[in-house]
C-alpha positions as CSV (number, residue, x, y, z in Angstrom):
1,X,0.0,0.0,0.0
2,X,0.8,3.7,-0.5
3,X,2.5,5.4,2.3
4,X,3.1,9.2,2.5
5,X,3.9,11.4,5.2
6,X,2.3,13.9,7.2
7,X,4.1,17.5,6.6
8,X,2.9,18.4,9.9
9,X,4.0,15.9,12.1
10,X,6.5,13.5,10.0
11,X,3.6,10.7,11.1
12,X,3.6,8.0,7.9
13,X,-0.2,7.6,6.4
14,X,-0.7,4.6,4.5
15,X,-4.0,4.4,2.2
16,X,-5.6,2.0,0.3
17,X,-6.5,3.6,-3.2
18,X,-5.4,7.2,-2.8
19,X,-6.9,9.4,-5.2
20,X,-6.0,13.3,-6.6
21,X,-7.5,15.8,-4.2
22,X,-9.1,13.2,-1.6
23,X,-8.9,14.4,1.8
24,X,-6.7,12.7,4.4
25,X,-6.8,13.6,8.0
26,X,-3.3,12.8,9.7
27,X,-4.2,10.3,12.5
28,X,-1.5,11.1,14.5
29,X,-2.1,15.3,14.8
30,X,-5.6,15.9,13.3
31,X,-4.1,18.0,10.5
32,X,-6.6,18.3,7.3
33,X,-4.1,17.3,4.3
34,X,-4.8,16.6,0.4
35,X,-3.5,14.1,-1.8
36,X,-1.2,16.4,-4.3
37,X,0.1,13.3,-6.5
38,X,-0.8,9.3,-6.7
39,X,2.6,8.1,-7.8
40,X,4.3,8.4,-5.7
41,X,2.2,9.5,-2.9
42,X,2.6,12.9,-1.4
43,X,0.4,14.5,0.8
44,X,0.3,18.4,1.3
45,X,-1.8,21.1,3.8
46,X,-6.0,21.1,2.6
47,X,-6.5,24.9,1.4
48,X,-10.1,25.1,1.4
49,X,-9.9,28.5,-1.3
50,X,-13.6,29.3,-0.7
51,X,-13.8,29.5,3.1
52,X,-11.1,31.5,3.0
53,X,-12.4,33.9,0.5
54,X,-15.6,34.3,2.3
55,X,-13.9,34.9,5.6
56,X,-11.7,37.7,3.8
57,X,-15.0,39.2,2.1
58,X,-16.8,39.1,5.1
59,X,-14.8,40.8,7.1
60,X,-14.1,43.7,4.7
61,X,-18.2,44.0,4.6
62,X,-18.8,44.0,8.0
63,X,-16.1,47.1,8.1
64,X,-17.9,49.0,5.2
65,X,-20.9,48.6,7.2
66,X,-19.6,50.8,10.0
67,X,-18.7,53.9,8.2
């Protein structure tokens, strides 16, 4: 099986049938990671694009909204 390692903690993750872009969460410290390549495996930090672009949005609204 596919082994990888965890780029927060060094922990090895072994999966079954890793896929491109499935989301792993390191067993050892929680951490949300990504499959970034199949062969051979690596696994790299989850950047969820959206939630961060609503956070960044949001909070530039909610400032607007106090002038």
């Amino acid at each position: 099986m596919p082994t990888a390692f965890c780029p927060n903690c060094d922990e090895e993750i072994t999966l079954q049938a890793p896929r491109l872009g499935q989301v792993v969460i390191c067993p050892s410290c929680g951490t949300e990671l990504e499959v970034v390549s199949v062969k051979p495996l690596e696994l790299d930090f989850l950047f969820e694009e959206e939630e961060e672009w609503e956070e960044e949005w949001g909070e530039e609204e909610e400032e607007e909204e106090e002038w």
